[in-house]
Legacy VTK file of the C-alpha trace (Angstrom):
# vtk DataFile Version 3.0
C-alpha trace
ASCII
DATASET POLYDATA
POINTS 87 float
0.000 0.000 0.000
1.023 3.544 -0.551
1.778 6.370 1.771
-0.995 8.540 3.411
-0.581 11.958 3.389
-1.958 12.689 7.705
-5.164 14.790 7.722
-4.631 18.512 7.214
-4.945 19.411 10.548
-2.092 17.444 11.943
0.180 18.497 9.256
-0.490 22.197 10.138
-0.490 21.605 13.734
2.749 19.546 13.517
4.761 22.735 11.508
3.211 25.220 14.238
5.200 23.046 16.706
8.020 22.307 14.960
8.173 26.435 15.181
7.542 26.393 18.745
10.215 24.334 19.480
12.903 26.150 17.480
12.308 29.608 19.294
14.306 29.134 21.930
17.338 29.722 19.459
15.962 32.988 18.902
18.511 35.359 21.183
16.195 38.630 20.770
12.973 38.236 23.421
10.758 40.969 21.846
11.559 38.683 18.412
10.345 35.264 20.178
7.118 36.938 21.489
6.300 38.002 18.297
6.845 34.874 16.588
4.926 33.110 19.791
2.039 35.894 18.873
1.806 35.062 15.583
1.732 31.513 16.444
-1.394 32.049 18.221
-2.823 33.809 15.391
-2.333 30.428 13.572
-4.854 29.104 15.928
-7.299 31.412 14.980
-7.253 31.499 11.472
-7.276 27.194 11.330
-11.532 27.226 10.523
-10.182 29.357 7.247
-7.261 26.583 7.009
-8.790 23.949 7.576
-11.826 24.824 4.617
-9.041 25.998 2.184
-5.415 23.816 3.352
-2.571 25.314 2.154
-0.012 24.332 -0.504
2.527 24.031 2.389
1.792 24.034 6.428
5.045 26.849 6.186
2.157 29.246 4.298
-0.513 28.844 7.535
1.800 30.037 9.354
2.798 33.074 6.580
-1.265 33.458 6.650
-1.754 33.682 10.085
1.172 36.810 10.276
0.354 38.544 7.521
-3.279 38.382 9.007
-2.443 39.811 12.575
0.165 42.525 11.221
-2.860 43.476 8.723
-5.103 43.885 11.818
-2.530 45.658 13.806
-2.429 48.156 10.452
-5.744 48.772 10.471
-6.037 49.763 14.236
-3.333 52.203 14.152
-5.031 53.989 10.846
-7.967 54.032 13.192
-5.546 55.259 15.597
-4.184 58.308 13.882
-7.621 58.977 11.956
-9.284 59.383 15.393
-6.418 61.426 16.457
-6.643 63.708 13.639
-10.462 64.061 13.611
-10.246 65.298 16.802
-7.187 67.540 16.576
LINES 1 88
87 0 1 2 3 4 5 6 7 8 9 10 11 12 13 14 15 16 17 18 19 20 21 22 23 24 25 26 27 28 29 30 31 32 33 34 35 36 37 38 39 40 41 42 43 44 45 46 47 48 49 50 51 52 53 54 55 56 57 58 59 60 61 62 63 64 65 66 67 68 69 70 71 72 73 74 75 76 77 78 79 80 81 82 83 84 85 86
């Protein structure tokens, strides 16, 4: 019989890991907390992930930071909008 490819979610949740256990080779704290942050975001984007799987697990985890810095983007434009409206 042939290989089986494991079920999308294990996959995805086995290169989140596999990034959790590298960061403690990252020297730079503020660097590890983001990467741990945008780890979480993973977990929160997985419904999208797990409708639409990725051509790689690597790109869930691409997804879920370009996701939470695209959030963070929007609330400082609302940020600075509502600081000039009111300036």
């Amino acid at each position: 019989m042939g290989r089986t490819s494991p079920p999308i979610r294990v996959a995805l949740d086995q290169e989140a890991e596999r990034i959790r256990k590298s960061l403690e080779v990252i020297q730079d704290p503020s660097i590890r907390a983001a990467l741990m942050d945008i780890l979480r975001s993973y977990d929160d984007i997985i419904p999208l992930l797990m409708l639409i799987p990725p051509q790689l697990p690597i790109d869930s985890i691409l997804l879920a930071a370009l996701a939470k810095l695209w959030a963070r983007v929007l609330e400082l434009e609302r940020k600075v909008a509502s600081k000039n409206n009111t300036a």
